[in-house]
Structures are given as C-alpha cells and as structure tokens.
C-alpha positions as CSV (number, residue, x, y, z in Angstrom):
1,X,35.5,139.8,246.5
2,X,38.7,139.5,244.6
3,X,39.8,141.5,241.5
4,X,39.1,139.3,238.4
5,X,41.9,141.8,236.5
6,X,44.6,139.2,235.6
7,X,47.1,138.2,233.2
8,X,45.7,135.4,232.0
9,X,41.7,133.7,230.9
10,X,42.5,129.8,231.6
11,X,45.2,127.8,232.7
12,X,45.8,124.5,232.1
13,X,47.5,122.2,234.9
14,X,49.0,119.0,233.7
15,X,49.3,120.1,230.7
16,X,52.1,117.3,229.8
17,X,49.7,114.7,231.0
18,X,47.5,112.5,228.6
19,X,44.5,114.2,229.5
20,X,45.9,117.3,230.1
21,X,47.6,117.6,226.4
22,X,43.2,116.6,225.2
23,X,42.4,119.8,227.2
24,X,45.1,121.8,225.7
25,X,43.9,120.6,222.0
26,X,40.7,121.0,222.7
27,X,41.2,124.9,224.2
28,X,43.6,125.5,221.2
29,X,41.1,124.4,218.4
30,X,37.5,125.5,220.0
31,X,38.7,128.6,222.2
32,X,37.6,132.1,220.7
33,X,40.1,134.3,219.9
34,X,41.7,136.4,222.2
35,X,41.0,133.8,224.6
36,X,44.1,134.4,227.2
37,X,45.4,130.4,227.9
38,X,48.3,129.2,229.6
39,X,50.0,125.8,230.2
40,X,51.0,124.9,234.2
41,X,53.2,122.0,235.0
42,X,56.5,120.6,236.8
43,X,58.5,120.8,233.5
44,X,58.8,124.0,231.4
45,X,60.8,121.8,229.0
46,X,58.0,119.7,228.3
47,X,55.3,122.3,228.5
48,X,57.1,123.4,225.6
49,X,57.1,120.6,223.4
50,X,53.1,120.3,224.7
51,X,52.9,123.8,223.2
52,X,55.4,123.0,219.9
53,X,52.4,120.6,218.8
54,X,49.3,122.9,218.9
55,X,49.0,124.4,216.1
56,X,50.3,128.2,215.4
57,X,47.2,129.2,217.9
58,X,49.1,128.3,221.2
59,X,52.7,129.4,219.7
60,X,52.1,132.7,222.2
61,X,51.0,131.0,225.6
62,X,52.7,131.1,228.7
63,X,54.4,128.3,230.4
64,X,54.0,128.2,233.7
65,X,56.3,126.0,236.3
66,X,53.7,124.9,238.8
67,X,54.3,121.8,241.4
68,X,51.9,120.1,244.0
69,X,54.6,120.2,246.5
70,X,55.5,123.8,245.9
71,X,53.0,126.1,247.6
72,X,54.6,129.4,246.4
73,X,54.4,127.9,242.7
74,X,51.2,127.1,243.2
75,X,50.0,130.3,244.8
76,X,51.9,133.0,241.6
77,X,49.8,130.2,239.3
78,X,46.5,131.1,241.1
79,X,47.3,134.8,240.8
80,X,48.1,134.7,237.4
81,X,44.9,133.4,236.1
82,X,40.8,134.0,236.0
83,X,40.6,129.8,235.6
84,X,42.8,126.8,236.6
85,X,41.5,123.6,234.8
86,X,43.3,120.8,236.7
87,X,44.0,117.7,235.2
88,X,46.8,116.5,237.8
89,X,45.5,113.2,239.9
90,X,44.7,111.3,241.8
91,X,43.7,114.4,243.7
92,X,43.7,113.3,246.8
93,X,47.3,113.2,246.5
94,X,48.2,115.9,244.4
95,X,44.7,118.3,244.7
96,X,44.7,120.0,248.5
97,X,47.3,122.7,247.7
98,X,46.3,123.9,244.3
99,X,42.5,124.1,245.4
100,X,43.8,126.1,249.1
101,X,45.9,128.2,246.6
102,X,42.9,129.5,244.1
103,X,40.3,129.5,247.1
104,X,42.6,132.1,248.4
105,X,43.2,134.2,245.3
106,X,40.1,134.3,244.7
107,X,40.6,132.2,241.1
108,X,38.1,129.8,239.7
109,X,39.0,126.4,239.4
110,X,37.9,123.2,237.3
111,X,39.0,119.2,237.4
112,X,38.1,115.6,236.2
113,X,38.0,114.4,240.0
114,X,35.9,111.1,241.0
115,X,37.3,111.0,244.9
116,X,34.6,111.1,247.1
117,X,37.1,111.6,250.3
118,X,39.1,114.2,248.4
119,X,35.9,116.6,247.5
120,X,34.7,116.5,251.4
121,X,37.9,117.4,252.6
122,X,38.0,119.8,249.6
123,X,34.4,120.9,251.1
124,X,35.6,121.0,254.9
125,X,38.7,122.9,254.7
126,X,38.1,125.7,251.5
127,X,34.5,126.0,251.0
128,X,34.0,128.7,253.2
129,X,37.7,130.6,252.3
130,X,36.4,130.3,248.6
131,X,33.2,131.8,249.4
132,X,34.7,134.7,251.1
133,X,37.1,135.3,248.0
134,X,34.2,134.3,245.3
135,X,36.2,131.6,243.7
136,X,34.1,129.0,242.3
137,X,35.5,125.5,242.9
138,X,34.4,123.5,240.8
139,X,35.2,119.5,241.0
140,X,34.1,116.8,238.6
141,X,33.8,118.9,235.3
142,X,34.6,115.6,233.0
143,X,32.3,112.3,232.5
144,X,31.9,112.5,236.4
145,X,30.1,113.9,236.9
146,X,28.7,116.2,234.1
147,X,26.2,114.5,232.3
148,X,24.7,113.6,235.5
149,X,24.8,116.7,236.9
150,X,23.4,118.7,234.2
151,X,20.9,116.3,233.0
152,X,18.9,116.4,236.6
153,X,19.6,120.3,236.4
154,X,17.9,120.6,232.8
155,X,14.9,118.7,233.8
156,X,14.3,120.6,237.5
157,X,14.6,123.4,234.7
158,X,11.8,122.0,232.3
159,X,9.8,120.6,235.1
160,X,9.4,123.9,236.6
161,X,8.9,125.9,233.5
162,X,6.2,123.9,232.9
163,X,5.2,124.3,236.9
164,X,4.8,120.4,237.0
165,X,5.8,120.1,240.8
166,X,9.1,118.7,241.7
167,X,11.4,116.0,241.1
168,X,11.0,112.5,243.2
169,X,11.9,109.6,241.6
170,X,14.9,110.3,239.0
171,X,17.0,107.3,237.3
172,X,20.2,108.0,235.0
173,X,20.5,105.1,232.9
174,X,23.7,104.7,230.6
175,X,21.7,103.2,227.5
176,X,24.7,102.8,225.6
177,X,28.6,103.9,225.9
178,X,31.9,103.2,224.1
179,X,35.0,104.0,225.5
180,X,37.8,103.0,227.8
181,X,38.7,103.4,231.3
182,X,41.1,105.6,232.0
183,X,44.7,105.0,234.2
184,X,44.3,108.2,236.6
185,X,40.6,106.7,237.3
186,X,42.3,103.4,238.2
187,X,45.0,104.7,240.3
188,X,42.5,107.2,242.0
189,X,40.4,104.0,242.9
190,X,43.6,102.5,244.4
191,X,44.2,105.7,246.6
192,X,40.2,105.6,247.8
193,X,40.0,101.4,248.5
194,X,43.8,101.8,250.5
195,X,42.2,104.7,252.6
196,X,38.6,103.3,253.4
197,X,40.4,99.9,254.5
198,X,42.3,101.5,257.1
199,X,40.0,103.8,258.5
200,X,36.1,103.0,259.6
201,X,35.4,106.6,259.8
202,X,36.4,107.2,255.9
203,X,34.7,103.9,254.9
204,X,31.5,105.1,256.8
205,X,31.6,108.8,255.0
206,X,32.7,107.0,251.6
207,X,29.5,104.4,252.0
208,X,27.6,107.2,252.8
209,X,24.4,108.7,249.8
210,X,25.1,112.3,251.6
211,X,28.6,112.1,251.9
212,X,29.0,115.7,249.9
213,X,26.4,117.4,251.5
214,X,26.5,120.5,253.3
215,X,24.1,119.6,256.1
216,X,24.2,115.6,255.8
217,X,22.0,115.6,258.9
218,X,19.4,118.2,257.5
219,X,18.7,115.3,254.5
220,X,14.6,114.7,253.7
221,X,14.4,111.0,255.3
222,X,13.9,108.9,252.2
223,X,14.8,105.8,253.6
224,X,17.4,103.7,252.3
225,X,19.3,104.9,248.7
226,X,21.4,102.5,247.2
227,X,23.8,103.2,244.7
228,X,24.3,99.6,243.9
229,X,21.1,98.1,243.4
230,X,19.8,96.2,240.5
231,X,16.7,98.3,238.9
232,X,13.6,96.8,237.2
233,X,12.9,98.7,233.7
234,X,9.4,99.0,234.6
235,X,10.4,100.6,238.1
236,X,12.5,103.3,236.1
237,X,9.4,104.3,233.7
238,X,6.4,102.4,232.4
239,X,7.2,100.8,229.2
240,X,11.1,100.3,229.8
241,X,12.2,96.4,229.2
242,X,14.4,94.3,231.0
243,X,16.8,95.2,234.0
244,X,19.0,97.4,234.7
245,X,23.0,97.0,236.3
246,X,24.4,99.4,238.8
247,X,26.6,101.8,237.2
248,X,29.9,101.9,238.3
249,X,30.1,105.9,238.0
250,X,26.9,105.9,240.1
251,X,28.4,106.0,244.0
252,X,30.0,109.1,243.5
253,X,27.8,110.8,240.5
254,X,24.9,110.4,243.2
255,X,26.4,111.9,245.8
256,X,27.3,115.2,243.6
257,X,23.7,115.2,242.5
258,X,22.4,115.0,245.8
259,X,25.1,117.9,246.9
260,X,23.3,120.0,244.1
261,X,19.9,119.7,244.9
262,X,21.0,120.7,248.9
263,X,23.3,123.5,247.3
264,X,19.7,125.2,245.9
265,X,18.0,124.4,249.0
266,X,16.5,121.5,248.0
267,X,15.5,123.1,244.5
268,X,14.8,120.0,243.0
269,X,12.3,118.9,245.9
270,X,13.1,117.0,249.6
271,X,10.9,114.4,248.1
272,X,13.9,113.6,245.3
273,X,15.5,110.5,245.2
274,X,18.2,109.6,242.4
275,X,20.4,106.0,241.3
276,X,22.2,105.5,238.1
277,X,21.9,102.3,236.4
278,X,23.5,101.1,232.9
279,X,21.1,98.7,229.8
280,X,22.6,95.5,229.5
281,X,20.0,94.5,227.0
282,X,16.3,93.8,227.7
283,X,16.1,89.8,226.7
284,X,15.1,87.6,229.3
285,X,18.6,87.0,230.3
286,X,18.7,91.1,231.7
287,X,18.5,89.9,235.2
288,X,20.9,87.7,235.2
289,X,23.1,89.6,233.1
290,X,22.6,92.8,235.4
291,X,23.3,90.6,238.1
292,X,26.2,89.3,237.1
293,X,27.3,93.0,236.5
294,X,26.5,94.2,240.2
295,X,28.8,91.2,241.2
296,X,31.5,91.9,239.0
297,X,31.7,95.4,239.9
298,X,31.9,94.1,243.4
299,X,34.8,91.7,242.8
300,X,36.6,94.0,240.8
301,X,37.1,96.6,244.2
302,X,37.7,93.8,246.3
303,X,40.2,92.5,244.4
304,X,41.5,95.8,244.5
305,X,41.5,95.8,247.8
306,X,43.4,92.0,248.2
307,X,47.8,92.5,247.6
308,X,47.7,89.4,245.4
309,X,44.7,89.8,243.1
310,X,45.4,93.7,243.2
311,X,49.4,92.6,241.8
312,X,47.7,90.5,239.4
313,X,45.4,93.0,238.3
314,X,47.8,96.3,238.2
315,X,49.8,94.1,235.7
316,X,46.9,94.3,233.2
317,X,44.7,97.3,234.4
318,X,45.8,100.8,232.1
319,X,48.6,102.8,233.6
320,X,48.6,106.2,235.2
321,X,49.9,108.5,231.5
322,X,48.2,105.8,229.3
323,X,45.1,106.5,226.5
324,X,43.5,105.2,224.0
325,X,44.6,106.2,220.3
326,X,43.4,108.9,218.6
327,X,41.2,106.6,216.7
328,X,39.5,104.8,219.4
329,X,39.3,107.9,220.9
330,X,37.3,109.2,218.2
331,X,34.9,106.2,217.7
332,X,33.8,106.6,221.5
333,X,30.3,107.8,222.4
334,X,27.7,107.7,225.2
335,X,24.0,108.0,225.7
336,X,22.6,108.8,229.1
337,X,18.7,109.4,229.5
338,X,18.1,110.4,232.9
339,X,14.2,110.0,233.9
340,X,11.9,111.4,236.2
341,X,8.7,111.4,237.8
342,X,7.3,114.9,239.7
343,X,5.3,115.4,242.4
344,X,1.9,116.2,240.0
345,X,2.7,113.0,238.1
346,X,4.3,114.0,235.2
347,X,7.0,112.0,233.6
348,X,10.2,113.8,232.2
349,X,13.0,112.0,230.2
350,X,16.3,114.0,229.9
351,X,18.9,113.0,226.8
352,X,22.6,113.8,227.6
353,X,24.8,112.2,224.6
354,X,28.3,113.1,222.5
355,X,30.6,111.6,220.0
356,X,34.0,110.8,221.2
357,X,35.8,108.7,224.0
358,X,33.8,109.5,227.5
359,X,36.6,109.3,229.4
360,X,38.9,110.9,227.0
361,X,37.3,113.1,223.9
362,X,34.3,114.3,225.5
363,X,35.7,114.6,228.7
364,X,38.3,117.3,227.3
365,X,35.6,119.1,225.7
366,X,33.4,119.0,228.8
367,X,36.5,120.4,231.4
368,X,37.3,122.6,228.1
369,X,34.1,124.7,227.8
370,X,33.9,124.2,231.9
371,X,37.1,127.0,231.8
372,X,35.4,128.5,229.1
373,X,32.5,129.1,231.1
374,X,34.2,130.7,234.0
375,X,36.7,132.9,232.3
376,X,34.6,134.0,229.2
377,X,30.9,134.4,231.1
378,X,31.1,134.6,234.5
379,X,28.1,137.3,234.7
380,X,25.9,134.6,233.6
381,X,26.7,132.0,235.9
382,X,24.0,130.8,238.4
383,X,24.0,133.4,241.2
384,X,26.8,132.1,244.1
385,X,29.0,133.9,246.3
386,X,31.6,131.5,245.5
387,X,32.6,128.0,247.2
388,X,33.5,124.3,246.4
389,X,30.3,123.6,244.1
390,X,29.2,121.5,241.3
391,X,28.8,121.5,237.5
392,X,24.8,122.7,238.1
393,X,25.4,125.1,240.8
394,X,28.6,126.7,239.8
395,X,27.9,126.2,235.9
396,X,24.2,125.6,235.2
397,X,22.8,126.5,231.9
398,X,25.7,128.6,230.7
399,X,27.7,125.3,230.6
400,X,24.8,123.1,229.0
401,X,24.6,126.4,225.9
402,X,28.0,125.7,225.4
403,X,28.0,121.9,225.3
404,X,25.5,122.1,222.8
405,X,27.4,124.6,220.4
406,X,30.4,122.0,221.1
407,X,27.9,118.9,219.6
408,X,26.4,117.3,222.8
409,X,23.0,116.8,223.1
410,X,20.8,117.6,225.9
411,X,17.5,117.3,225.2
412,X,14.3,117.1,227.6
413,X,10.8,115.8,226.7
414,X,8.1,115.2,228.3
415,X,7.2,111.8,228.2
C-alpha cells in the first residue's frame, strides 16, 4: 500500500473546463475548511483566472500544469494529491494516462465518464496495478452513473436489514427530469459510435449487459437483458400506470450496476436483473408515446453514425465547452425511483432526487462530495484493497451521508 502523506486533499483536472470550473465552485463553497484543493490543467494562465473567480476561499490553491499527452506531468500531479477528480473528456481520448498515472501512485481518482469501451480498457489494463497500490478508481461519479448506482446499493442495504432475501427484479425509472444534455456527453457519444462502426469486436463488448464485469462468463444465466426495451407500468410494480421509454442513460448505467453487484460477489443476489426506463405520462397514448421514444433514441445514434445526418446534426447538437446558464442551471431537477422485488416477495421503492441541472448542478455536487469522500473519509469507505470500481463499491454509504447533507434525497420504503 501506498503512503496517503501528501501535499494536497483533492485535485481538480480540467479545471478551466465548463464542468470543471462547477466542480471547482462547488469544492470552494461546500468544502470544510482546511480542505487541501488544487486546480490541474494545460494552462496555468487560465487556472488562474479559474482561481481569481472563487471567492477569497480558493485565493491559496495550487495550480498545477497537468497535460494528457504529458506522462511526467501527469505522474508529479498523481503524487501530489490524496484525490484527482477528472473532468477532462471524452476519456477515451484524453483518460488512459491520468488513470495509469494515479493507479501507480497509489492516488484515488474520480470522473463524469459514460464510455463503456473506455472503463473496460480502464478495467483491463489498471485494475489489478491499482489494487496492488490501493488506489480507488473510481469512474462515473456524476448523473452516470450515481443515482443508479447508489439507489440499488441503498435498497440491497434496506432489503437486507430487514433480511427480506435478495434483489431480483429492479427497475430505475426517471419519473421526471429537467435539464440539458451536455457537449462532452455528445462528443463522447461520437468517439464510442466512430469506434463500434469499425470494429465488430468493440460493437459486440459495447452491445454487451456484462460488458464491465469482472468475470463476464461467471454471470447467473438470466436470459436475455435489454437495455432498450419498452416496459409495462404494471411489469415494474403493481399499481404503476401507463408505459415506460428506454432511458437513454440506461446501456451504460446497467452495465455499472451489474459491475457492482459482481464486485460484492453477487451481493445483491445471482437472481438480480436490472433496466432503466423514463415516465412519458400514463394516458392511453404512453405506448405510443414510449415507442416513439425507443425509436427516436434509435435514430438519433444512427444518425450519428451517417457523415451527412451527423454534419447536419453537429451543426445544432451543444458543443464540447458549452453549458447552460446559471439560471437554467439552477431550475434543473430529477426524480429517479428505482423499484424492486426480493426473493421473499417483498417490494422496495428507492427515491434518488436533487435540485439543480443533472448534467450540470448536481452533477458537480455529486463528483464534488465523491473527492470529498475519498480525501476526507477514507477509513469509512466500503472495505477494498483498491482497483477500477464503482460509486457503490468504492463509495457506498459514506457517499449517500454526504449527498444527503448536500440536499439530495435518497429515501427507501417499503412498499
């Protein structure tokens, strides 16, 4: 195991990004005192204009030059922190060297990644050198995958505090959300649709539930999961109205939830199955409006994936840099229940839900208090000898305490 004696708590990289500037704000307003933080990025001229408009309680943080394509940057950032919280994408591009370079050193590390091909290659190539070094790598600590993550974690809690068997049936549905889609989700989308064209092997592991799973051949056999199916209310719990859409979040939130549960050794139970859906309403139109969802969703990758509709589309689709204002970001919200059924029949219903932008204002708190987790409590994290985990595994119930104290809600009731 690695010394955790360092100069500094948290570190944030990209700081002279959009997102990366939330994070810094976020750290800067809601951090406890003392709290060590730094800012990492290409520009020290910028990071210091970042730093000019935080408030007198980041006038004192290092700047740190810190580059992708500079290993040896990379590697004096890694040893200069407990906690790197990355907010440079699309990771697949830019990620590799700065997760290599805290895997070594032993340092924990944090981002707002979505790539499914980025995180197995994250998994193949550093999971074991960060498990020999105890640094926690942890991807997805935004609005992927988060709410899913931790809501399935706080009902396996509930449900076995209340020794109510396991978890078989689970559904996340998104009953209502306001915000925007971010550029850097966009452009990562891009990178992942360019590679899967090309390569059958990548659009096979992509396409694939266990795709970020340790064993992906040691699975339960549970037949056929889709992550893109239209959902009956009634199928999700008794009671629920209408129908449900896929959620577009869902094909890589799954496979992070399903990485979780083989992380604990099947914790939640080999009889558990999990989809995310979204409401659309419950009138009688709910089928045809879900399925007119599934299919947009659909059209929307492949014209994506199509030079002309794609030119058409980059022309009006947010830009990598590009946010919402502070206003809009502040009007945001979302509302995820994420239910269950357990092997002794009970039914379980857990409430994940904040105030602000998802993509945006609550994803800066939830990558925030992610750091904070790491750098501030690291005794009470779930027992790991380190390794590219998840929110649940590598964070558990010290991150849901602190997303509570921060406003969120995440609430479980039996139903």
């Amino acid at each position: 195991m690695t010394s955790r004696a360092r100069d500094l708590d948290v570190v944030v990289y990209g700081a002279t990004g959009f997102v990366g500037r939330l994070v810094a704000e976020y750290l800067a307003e809601h951090a406890p005192a003392g709290t060590r933080i730094g800012l990492a990025g290409r520009s020290v001229e910028k990071l210091e204009r970042v730093r000019a408009g935080l408030g007198p309680a980041a006038v004192g943080w290092p700047l740190l030059r810190a580059d992708a394509t500079d290993d040896a940057s990379l590697d004096n950032l890694a040893a200069a922190t407990h906690v790197v919280a990355s907010t440079v994408g699309p990771y697949a591009r830019y990620g590799l060297p700065l997760v290599r370079a805290c895997a070594e050193a032993g340092t924990d590390y944090v981002d707002l990644t979505g790539e499914v091909l980025f995180v197995r290659e994250s998994i193949d190539r550093y999971h074991d050198v960060a498990a020999s070094t105890g640094a926690r790598i942890v991807h997805s600590c935004g609005f992927d995958s988060v709410p899913s993550d931790l809501g399935v974690h706080a009902l396996h809690r509930q449900v076995r505090a209340d020794d109510a068997g396991d978890l078989t049936e689970t559904t996340l549905v998104v009953t209502s959300v306001r915000g925007g889609l971010s550029g850097g989700t966009i452009d990562s989308l891009r990178m992942q649709i360019d590679a899967v064209t090309h390569d059958a092997g990548l659009r096979k592991l992509a396409l694939s539930p266990y795709s970020l799973s340790p064993d992906p051949v040691s699975e339960p056999a549970l037949g056929r999961q889709s992550d893109a199916a239209v959902v009956r209310g009634s199928d999700i719990t008794p009671g629920m109205p209408g129908w449900k859409a896929p959620f577009f979040m869902g094909p890589y939130n799954t496979r992070v939830v399903r990485r979780s549960n083989a992380l604990t050794g099947y914790g939640y139970g080999r009889l558990f199955r999990y989809r995310e859906v979204m409401n659309v309403g419950s009138s009688p139109l709910s089928a045809l409006l879900a399925g007119g969802t599934a299919a947009g969703m659909g059209a929307a990758v492949a014209g994506l994936a199509f030079p002309p509709t794609r030119w058409l589309l980059d022309r009006v689709l947010p830009k990598p840099g590009e946010g919402p204002s502070e206003k809009s970001r502040r009007s945001g919200h979302f509302t995820i229940d994420v239910h269950t059924a357990t092997t002794s029949g009970a039914r379980y219903c857990c409430r994940v839900a904040a105030q602000g932008d998802p993509g945006y204002a609550a994803t800066a708190v939830m990558l925030g208090e992610s750091a904070l987790s790491l750098a501030l409590q690291h005794d009470a994290l779930p027992d790991s000898p380190g390794g590219v985990l998840t929110p649940a595994t590598g964070l558990g119930d010290v991150l849901v305490d602190r997303l509570r104290d921060a406003g969120f809600e995440i609430a479980v009731r039996r139903m």
